[in-house]
N, C-alpha and C positions, 0 to 999 in steps of 0.2 A: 164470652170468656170472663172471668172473675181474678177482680182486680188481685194485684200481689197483696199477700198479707203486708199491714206495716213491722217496720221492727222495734219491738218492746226491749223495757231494759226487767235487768233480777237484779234488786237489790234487797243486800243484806245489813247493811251497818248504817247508822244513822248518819256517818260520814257520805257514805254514798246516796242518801235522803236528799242529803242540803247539797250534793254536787249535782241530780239530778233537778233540783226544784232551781238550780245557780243556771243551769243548758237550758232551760224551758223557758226561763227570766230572760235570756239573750236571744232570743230565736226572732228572727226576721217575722214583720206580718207576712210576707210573703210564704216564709217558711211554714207558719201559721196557719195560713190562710189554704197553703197543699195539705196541710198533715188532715185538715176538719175535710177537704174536697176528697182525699181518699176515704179517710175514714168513713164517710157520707155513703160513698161508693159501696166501701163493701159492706154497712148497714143494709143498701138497698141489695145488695147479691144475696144476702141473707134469707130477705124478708120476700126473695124472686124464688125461692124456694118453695114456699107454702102458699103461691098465689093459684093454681091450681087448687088444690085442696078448699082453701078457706071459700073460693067461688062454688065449689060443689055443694059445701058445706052451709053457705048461706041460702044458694041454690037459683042462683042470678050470676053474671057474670057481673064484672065493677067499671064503673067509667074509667075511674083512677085506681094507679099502684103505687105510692109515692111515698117512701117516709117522712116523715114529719119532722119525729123523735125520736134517739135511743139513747139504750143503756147498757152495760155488760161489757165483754171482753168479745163477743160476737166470732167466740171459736167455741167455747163450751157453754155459755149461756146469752140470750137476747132477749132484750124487753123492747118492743117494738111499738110506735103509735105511726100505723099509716092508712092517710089519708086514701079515699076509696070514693066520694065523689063530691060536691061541694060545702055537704052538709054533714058528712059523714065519714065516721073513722071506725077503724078496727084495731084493739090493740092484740097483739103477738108476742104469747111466752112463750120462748124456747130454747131447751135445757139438753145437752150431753154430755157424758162422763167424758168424752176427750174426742181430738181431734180425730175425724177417721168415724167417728159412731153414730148411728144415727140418732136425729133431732128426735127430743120426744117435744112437740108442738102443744099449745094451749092458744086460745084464743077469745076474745071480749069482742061480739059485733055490736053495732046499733050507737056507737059512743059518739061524743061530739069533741068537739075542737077543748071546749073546759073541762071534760076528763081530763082528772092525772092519769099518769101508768103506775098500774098498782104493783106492787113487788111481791106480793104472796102469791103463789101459787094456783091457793084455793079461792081465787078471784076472778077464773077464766076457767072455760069448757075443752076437753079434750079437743081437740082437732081430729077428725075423723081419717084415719091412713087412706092411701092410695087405694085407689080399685085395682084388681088382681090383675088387666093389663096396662096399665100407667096411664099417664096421663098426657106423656108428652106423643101419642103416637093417633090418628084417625080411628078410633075404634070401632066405626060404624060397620068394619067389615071381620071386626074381632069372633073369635068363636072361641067360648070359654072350656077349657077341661078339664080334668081334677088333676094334670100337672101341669098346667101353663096354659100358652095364650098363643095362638098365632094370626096373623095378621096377612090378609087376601088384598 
């Protein structure tokens, strides 16, 4: 199950700038210390979306799933650096116009621990979509047809 979103603030007025930087200044380590363990969390729900994929894509499966790093608002865009096995990372861009749509995915194999995560776009290879019957189901007994997929 994937963890609850956390709650974001909207601010408008440079008033409410220095009242929201005045709550973040007071906040318990502990308080701190939950907001980075969630947010970590739904990093990693994120990045548990395209681990499918990127293993097909590399065409191995990976010791490790693990993020590392992120970046973003991680509801319409993610910049991701996760670790994949001792020596080895993968970074993950991915971009959508709003919540509810789907990810369009990019991704960087073969990086090490001293990559940064790049923020351009044009620094990462498509991520190649699902196979026409998905990924999360036994395919071995799939029989493909030109409208769908059923499963024996």
């Amino acid at each position: 199950e994937k963890p609850m979103r956390s709650v974001t603030e909207y601010i408008r007025s440079p008033h409410q700038m220095a009242a929201a930087k005045l709550n973040r200044q007071q906040q318990t380590k502990e308080q701190i210390s939950a907001k980075n363990f969630f947010r970590q969390a739904e990093a990693q729900g994120v990045a548990d979306i395209f681990k499918s994929r990127v293993e097909n894509a590399l065409g191995e499966e990976v010791d490790e799933w693990k993020v590392i790093e992120y970046h973003g608002d991680l509801v319409r865009k993610a910049l991701l650096k996760i670790k994949v096995s001792d020596s080895e990372y993968v970074h993950v861009f991915a971009a959508r116009v709003a919540r509810g749509e789907s990810w369009v995915c990019r991704y960087a194999p073969y990086k090490s621990d001293e990559d940064p995560l790049e923020q351009a776009e044009e620094e990462y290879e498509l991520l190649p979509e699902r196979s026409h019957c998905g990924e999360r189901f036994d395919v071995s007994g799939c029989h493909t047809q030109m409208d769908g997929c059923s499963l024996m």
